[in-house]
Backbone as CSV, one residue per row, in Angstrom:
resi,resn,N_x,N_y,N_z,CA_x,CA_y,CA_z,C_x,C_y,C_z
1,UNK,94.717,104.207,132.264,94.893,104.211,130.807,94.475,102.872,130.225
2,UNK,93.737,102.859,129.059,93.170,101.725,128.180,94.307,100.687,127.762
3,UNK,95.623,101.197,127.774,96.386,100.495,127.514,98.044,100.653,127.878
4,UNK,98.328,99.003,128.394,99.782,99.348,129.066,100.899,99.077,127.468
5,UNK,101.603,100.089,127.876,103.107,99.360,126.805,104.444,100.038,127.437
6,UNK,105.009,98.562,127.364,106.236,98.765,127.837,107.390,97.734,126.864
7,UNK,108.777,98.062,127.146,109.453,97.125,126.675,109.748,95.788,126.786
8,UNK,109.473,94.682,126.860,109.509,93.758,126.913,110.688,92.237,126.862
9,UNK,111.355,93.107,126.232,112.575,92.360,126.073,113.370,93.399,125.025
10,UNK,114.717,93.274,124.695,115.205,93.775,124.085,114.531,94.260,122.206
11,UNK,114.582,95.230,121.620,113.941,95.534,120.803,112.256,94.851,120.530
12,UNK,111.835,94.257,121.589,110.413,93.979,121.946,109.809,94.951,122.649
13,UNK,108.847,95.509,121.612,107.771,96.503,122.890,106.040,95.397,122.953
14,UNK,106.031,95.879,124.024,104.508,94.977,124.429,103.427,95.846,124.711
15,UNK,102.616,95.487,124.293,101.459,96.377,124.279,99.902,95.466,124.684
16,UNK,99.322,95.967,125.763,98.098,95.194,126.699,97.226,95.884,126.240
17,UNK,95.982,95.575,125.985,94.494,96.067,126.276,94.351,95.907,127.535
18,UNK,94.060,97.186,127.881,93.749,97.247,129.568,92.108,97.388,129.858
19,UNK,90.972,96.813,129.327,90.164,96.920,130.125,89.094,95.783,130.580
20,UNK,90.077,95.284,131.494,89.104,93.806,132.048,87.753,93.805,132.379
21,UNK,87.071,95.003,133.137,85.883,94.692,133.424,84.655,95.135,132.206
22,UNK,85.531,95.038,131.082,84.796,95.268,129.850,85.300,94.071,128.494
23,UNK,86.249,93.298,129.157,86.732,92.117,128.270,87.711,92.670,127.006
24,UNK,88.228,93.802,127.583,89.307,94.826,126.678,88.413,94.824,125.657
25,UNK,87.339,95.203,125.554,86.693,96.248,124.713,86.898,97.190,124.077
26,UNK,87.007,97.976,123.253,88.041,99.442,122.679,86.717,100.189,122.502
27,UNK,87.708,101.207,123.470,86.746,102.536,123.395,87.437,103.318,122.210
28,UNK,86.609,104.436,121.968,87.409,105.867,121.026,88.235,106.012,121.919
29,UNK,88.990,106.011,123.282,89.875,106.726,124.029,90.639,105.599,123.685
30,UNK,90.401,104.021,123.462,91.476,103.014,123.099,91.988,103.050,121.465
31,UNK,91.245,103.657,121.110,91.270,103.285,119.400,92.217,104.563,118.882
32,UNK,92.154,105.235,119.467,92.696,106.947,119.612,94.112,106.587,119.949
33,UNK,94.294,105.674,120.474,95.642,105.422,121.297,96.474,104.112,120.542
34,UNK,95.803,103.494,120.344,96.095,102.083,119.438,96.641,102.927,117.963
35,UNK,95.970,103.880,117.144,96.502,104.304,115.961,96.999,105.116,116.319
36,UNK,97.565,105.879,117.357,98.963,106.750,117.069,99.949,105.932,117.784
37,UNK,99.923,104.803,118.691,100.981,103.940,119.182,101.403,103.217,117.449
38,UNK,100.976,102.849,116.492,101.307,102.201,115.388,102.135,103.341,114.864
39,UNK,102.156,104.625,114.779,102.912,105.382,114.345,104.320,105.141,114.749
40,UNK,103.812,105.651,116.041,105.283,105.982,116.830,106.229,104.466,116.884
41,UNK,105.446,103.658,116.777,106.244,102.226,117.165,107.091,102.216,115.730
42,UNK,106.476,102.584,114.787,106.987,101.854,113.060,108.141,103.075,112.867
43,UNK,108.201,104.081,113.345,109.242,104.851,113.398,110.154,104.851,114.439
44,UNK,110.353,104.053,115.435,111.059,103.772,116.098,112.334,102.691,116.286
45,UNK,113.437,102.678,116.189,114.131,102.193,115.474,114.785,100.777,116.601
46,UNK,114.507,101.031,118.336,114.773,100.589,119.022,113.333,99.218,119.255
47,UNK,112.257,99.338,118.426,111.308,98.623,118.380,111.151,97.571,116.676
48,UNK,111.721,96.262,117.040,111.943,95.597,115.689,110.235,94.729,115.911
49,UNK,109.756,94.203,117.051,109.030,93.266,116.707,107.915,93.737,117.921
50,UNK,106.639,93.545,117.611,105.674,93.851,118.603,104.776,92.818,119.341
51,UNK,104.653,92.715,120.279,103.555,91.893,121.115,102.343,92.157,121.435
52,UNK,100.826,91.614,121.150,99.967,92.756,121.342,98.814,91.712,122.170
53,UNK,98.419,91.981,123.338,97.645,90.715,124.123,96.595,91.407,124.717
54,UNK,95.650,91.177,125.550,94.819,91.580,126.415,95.451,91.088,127.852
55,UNK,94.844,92.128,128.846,95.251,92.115,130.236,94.273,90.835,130.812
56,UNK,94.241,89.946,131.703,93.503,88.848,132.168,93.612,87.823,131.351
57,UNK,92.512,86.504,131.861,92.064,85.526,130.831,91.090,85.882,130.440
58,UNK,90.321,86.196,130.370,88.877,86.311,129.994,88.739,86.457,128.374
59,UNK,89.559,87.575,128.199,89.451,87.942,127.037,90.800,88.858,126.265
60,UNK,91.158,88.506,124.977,91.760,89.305,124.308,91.669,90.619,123.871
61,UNK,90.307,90.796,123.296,89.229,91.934,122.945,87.951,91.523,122.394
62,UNK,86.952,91.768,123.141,85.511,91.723,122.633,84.797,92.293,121.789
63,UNK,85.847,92.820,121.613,85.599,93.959,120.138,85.453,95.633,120.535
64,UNK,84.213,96.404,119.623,84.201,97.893,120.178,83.218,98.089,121.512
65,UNK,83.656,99.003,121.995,82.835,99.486,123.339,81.876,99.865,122.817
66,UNK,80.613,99.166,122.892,79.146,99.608,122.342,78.380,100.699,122.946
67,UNK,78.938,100.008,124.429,78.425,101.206,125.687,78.786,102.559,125.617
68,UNK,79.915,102.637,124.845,80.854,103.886,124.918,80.132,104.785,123.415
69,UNK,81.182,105.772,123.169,80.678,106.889,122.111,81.397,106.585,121.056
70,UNK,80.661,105.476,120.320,81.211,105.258,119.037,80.614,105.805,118.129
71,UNK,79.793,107.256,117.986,79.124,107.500,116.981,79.481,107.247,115.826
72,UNK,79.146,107.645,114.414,79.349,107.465,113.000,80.140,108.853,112.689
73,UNK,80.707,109.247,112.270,82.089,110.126,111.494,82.705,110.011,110.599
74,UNK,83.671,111.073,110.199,84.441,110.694,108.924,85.448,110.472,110.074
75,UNK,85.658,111.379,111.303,87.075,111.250,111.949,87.134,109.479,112.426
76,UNK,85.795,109.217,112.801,85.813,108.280,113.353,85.987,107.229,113.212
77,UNK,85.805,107.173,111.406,85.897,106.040,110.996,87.536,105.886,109.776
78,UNK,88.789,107.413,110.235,89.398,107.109,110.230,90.515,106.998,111.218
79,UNK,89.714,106.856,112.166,90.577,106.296,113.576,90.264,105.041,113.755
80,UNK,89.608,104.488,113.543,88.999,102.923,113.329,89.841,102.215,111.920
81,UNK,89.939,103.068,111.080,90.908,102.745,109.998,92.992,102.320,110.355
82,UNK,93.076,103.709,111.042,94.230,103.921,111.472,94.669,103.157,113.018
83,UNK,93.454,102.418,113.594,94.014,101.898,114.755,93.786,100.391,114.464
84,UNK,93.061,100.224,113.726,93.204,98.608,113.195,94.324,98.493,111.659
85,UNK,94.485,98.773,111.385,95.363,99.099,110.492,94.770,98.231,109.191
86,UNK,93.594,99.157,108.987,93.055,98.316,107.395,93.207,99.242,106.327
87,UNK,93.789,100.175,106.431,94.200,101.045,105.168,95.536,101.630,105.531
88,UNK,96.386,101.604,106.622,97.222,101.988,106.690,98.120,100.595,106.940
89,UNK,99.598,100.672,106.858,100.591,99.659,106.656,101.958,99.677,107.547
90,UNK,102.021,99.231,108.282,103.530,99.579,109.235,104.477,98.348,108.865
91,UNK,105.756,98.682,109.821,106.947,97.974,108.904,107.059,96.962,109.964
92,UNK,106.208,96.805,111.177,106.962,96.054,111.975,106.042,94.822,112.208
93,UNK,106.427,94.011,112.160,105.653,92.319,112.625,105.429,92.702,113.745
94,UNK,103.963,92.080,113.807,103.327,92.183,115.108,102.463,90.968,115.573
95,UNK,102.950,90.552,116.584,102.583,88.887,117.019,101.618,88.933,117.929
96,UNK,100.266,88.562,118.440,99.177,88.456,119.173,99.121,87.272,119.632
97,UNK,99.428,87.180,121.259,99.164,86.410,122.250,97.134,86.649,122.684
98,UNK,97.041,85.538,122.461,95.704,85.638,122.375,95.202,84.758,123.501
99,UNK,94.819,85.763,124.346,94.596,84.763,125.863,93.263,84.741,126.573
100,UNK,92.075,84.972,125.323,90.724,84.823,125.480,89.901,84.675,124.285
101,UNK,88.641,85.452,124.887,87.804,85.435,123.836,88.381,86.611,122.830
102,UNK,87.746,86.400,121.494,88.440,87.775,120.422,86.877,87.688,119.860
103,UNK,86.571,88.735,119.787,85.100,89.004,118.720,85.104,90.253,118.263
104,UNK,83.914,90.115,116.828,83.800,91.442,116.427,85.240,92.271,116.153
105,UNK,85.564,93.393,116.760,86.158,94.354,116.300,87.774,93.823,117.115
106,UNK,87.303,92.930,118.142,88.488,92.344,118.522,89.453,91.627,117.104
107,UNK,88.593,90.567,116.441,88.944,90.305,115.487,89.767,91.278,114.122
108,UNK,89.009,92.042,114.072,89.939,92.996,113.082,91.246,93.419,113.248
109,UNK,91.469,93.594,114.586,92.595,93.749,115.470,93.698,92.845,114.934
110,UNK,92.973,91.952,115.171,93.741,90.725,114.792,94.511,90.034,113.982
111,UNK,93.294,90.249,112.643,93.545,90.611,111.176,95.133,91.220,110.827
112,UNK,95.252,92.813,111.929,96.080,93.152,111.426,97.669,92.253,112.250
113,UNK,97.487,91.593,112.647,98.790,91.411,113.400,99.413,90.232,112.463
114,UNK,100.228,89.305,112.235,101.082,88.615,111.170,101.116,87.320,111.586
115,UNK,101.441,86.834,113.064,101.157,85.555,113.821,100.543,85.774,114.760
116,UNK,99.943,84.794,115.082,98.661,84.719,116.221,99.008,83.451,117.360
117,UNK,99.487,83.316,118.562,99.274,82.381,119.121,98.069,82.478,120.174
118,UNK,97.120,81.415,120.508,96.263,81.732,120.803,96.225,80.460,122.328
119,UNK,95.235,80.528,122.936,95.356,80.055,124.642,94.641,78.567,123.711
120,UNK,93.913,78.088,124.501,92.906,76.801,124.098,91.731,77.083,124.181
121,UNK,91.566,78.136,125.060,90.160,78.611,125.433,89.930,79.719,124.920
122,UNK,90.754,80.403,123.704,90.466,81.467,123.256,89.407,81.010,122.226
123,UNK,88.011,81.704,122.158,87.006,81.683,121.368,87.060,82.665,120.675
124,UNK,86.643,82.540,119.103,86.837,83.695,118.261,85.552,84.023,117.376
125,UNK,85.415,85.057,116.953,83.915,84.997,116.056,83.833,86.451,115.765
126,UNK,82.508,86.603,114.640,82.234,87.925,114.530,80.605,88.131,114.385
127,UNK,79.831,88.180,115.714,78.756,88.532,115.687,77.877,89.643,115.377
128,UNK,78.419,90.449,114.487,78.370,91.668,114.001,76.969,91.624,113.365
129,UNK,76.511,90.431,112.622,75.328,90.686,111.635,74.118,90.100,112.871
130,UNK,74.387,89.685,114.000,73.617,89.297,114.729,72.953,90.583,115.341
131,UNK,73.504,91.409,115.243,73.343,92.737,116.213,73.023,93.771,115.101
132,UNK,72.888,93.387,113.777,72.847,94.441,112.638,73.862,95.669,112.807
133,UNK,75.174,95.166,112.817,76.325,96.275,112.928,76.969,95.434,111.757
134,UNK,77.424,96.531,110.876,78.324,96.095,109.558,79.710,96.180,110.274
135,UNK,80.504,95.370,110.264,81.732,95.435,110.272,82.688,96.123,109.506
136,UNK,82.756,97.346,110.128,83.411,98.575,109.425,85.089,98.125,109.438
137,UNK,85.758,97.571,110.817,87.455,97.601,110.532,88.228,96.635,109.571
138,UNK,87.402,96.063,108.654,88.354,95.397,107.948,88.013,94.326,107.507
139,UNK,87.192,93.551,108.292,87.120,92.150,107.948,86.628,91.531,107.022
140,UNK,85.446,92.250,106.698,85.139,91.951,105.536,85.685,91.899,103.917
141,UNK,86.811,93.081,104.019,87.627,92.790,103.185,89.159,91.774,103.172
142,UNK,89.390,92.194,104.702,90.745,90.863,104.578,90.485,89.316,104.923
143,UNK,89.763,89.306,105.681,89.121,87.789,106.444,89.325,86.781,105.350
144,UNK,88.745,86.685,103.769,88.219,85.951,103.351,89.772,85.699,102.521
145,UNK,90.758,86.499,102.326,91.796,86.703,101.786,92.902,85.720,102.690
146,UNK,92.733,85.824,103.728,93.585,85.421,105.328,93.315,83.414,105.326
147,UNK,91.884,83.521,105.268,91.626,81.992,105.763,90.960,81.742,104.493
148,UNK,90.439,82.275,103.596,89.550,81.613,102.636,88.179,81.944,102.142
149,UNK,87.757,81.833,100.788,86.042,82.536,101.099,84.969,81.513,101.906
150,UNK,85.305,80.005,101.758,83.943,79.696,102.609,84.225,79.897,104.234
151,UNK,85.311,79.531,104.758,85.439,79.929,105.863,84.772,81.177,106.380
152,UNK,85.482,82.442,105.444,85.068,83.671,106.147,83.731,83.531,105.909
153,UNK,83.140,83.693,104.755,81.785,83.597,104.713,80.945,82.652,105.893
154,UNK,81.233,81.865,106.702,81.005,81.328,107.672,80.978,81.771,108.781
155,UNK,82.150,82.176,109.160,81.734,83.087,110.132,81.412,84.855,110.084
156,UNK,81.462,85.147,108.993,80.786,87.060,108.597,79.035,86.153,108.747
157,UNK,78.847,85.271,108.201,77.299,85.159,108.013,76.571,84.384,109.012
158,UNK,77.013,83.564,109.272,76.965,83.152,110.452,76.758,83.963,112.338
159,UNK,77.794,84.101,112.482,77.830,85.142,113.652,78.695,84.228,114.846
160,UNK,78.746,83.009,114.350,79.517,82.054,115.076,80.290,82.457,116.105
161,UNK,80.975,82.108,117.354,81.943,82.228,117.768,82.686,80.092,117.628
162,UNK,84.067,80.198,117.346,84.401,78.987,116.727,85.160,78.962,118.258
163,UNK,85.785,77.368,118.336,86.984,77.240,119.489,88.324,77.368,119.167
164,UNK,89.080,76.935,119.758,90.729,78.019,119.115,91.191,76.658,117.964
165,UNK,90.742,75.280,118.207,91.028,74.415,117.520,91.084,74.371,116.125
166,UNK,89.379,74.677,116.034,88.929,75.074,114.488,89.429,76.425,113.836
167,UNK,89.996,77.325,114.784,90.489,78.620,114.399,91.799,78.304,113.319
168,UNK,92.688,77.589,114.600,94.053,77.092,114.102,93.584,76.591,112.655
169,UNK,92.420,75.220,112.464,92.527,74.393,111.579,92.091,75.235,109.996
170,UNK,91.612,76.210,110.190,91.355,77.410,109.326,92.362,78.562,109.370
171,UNK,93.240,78.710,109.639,94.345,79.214,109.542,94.040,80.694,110.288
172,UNK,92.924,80.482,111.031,93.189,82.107,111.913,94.236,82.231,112.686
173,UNK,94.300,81.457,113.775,95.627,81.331,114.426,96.628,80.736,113.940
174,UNK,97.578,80.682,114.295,99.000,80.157,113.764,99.343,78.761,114.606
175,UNK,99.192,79.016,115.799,99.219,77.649,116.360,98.593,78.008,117.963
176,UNK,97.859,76.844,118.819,96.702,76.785,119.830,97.676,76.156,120.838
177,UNK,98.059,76.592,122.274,98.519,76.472,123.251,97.911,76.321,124.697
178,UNK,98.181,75.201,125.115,98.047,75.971,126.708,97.895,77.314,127.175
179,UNK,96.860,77.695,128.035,97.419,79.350,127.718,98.579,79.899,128.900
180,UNK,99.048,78.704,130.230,100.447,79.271,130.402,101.593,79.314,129.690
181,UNK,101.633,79.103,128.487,102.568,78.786,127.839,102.167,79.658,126.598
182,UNK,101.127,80.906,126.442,100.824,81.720,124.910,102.025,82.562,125.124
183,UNK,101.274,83.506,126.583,102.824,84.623,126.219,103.757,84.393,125.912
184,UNK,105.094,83.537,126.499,106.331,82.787,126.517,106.346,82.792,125.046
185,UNK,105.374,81.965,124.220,105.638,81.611,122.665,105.972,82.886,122.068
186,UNK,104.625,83.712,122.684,104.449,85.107,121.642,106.170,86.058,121.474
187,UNK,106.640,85.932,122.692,108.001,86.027,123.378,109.327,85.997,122.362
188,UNK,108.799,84.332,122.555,110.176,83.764,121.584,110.021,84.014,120.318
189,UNK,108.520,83.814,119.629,108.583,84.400,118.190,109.140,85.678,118.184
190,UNK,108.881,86.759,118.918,109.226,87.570,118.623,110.909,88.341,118.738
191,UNK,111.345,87.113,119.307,112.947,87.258,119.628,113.523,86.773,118.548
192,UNK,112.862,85.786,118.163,113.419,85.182,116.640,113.083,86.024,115.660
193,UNK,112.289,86.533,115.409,112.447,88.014,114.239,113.439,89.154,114.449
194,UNK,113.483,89.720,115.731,113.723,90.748,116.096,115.310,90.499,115.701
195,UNK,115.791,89.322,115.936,117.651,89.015,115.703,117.836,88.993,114.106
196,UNK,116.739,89.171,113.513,116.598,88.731,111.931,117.145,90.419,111.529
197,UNK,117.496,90.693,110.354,117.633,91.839,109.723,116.888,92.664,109.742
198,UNK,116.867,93.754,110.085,115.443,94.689,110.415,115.382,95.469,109.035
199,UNK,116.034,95.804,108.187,116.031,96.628,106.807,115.008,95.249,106.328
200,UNK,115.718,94.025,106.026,115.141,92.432,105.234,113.876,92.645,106.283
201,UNK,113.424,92.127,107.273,112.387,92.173,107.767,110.825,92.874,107.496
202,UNK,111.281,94.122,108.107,110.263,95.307,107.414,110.193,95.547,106.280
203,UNK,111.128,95.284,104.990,110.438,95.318,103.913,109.677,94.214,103.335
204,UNK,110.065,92.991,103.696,108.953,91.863,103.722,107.845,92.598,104.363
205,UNK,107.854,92.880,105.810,106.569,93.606,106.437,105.808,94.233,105.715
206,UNK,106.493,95.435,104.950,105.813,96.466,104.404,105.488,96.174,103.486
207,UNK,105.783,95.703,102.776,105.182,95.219,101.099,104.213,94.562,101.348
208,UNK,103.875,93.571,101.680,102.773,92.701,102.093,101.361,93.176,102.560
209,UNK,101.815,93.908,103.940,100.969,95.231,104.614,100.376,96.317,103.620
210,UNK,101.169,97.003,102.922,100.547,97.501,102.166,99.512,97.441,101.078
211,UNK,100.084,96.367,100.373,98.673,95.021,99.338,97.520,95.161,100.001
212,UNK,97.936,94.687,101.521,96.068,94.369,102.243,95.316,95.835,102.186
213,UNK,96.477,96.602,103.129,96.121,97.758,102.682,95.714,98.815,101.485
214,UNK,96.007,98.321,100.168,95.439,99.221,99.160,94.321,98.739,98.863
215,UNK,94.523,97.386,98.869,93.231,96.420,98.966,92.009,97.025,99.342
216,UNK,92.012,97.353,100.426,90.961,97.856,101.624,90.578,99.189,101.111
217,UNK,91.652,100.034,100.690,91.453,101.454,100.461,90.146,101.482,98.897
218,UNK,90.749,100.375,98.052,90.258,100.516,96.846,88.863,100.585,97.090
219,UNK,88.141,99.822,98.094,86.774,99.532,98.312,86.143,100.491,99.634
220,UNK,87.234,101.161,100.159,86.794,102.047,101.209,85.362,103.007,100.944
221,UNK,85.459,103.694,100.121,83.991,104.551,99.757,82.540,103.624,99.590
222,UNK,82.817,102.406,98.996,81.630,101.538,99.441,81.211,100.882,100.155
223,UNK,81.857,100.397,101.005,81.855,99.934,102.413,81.464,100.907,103.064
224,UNK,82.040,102.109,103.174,81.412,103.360,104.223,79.760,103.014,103.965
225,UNK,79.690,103.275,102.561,78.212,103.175,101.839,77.227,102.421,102.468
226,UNK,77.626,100.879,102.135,76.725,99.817,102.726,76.494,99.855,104.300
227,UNK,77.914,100.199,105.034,77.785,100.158,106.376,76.817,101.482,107.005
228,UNK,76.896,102.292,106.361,75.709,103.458,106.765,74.207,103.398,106.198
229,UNK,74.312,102.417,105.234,72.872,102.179,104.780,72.186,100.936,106.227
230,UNK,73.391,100.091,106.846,72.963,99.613,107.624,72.746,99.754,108.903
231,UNK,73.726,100.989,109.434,73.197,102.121,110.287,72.228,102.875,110.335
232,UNK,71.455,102.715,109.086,70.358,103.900,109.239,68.947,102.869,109.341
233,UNK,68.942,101.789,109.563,67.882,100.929,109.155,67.390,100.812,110.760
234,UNK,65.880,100.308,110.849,65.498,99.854,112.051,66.100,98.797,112.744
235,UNK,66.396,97.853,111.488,67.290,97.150,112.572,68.657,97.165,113.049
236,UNK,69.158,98.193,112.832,69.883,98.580,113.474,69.692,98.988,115.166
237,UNK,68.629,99.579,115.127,68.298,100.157,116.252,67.713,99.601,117.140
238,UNK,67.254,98.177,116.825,66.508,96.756,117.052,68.275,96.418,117.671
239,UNK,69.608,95.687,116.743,70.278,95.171,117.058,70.981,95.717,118.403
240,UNK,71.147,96.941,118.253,72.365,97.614,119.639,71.538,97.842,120.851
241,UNK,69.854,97.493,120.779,69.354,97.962,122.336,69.261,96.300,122.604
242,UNK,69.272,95.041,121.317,69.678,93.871,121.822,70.592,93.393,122.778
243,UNK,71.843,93.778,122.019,73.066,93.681,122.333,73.277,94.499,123.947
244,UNK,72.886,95.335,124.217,72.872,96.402,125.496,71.795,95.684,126.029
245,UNK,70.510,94.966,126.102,70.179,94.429,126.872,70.409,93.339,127.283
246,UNK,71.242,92.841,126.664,71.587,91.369,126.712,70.328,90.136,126.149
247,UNK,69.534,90.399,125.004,68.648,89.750,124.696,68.743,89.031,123.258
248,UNK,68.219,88.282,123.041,67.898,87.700,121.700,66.947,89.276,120.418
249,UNK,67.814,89.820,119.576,67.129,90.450,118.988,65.967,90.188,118.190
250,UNK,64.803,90.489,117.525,63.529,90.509,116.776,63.285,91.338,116.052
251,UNK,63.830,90.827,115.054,63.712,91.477,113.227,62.559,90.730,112.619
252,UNK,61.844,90.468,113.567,60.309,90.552,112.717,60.294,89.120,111.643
């Protein structure tokens, strides 16, 4: 299975990206699983605070499985909605131990979680326009909201991957650790919420969550728009046999 979750500590559930020899990559079989685990978790009453990491060092998430069957859909792109949570809103804080690289769609992931502790060697970025893939989960609408417009605009245009330093100093992460010492943090933050009022809690959660979220919704039909106008282009088709060959792409 793409992904482990178990309980973790008392009203802590933990939740792994399980696929190392792909740098926890998300397939449709992960993304499928990631948005109905957000269900079941936000209705669950024995789950106050969440942990959400990748399995290994290597990586947190590298974003979407390119290799895999990510075609274009309406279902698809509201399971990509519903498993990154850019139009939908849950009640529960969710803290990301970040114990690698994060890119691309990893990032959106990310987006949605509330604190971030991250390793030293976690590298972050969104090479999305390098590969002519529009960044469909979110980022483009929350990123610039989160850290700022020149920042985001820096790295959406760019393609950068930054070090966890400059992440922190731009407010992606929350604070940059050793990485024997990320989980443990991710841990204790989340023990220190979880003892907090869970009615007071989640409605801070939810109110907030939801903003980003209507946010996102308001602009949803044009974003589909632009991102399929950039799916249908040659270079598109130039960027993903790049990216799959492992080469420098040529847009002429």
């Amino acid at each position: 299975m793409p992904l482990n979750v178990r309980e973790a500590a008392k009203y802590i559930t933990l939740i792994e990206l399980d696929e190392q020899s792909k740098m926890n990559a998300m397939s449709r079989q992960m993304l499928g699983e990631i948005a109905d685990l957000w269900e079941t978790l936000d209705a669950d009453p024995r789950c106050r605070a969440i942990v959400i990491t990748g399995t290994g060092e290597r990586a947190f998430c590298a974003g979407a499985d390119i290799g895999g069957d990510l075609s274009a859909s309406e279902d698809m792109a509201a399971m990509i909605n519903r498993a990154l949570l850019k139009t939908h809103a849950i009640s529960k804080p969710v803290i990301a131990a970040v114990n690698g690289v994060c890119a691309g769609g990893g990032v959106e992931l990310l987006l949605s979680t509330d604190i971030r502790i991250a390793a030293q060697h976690a590298r972050i970025g969104l090479p999305e326009v390098r590969y002519s893939i529009y960044p469909f989960g979110g980022a483009v609408v929350k990123l610039f909201k989160q850290i700022g417009y020149t920042h985001a605009m820096d790295l959406i245009l760019t393609g950068r991957l930054i070090e966890a330093q400059e992440a922190e100093t731009i407010g992606l992460y929350t604070r940059v650790l050793p990485k024997e010492k990320v989980f443990d943090d991710a841990l204790s933050t989340a023990a220190l919420i979880a003892a907090n009022s869970p009615p007071a809690v989640q409605a801070v959660k939810k109110q907030i969550a939801q903003i980003l979220a209507h946010d996102a919704s308001e602009w949803e039909t044009q974003e589909q728009e632009l991102g399929d106008k950039v799916r249908a282009s040659d270079a598109f088709l130039e960027g993903v046999a790049a990216f799959r060959e492992k080469r420098v792409p040529n847009y002429g």
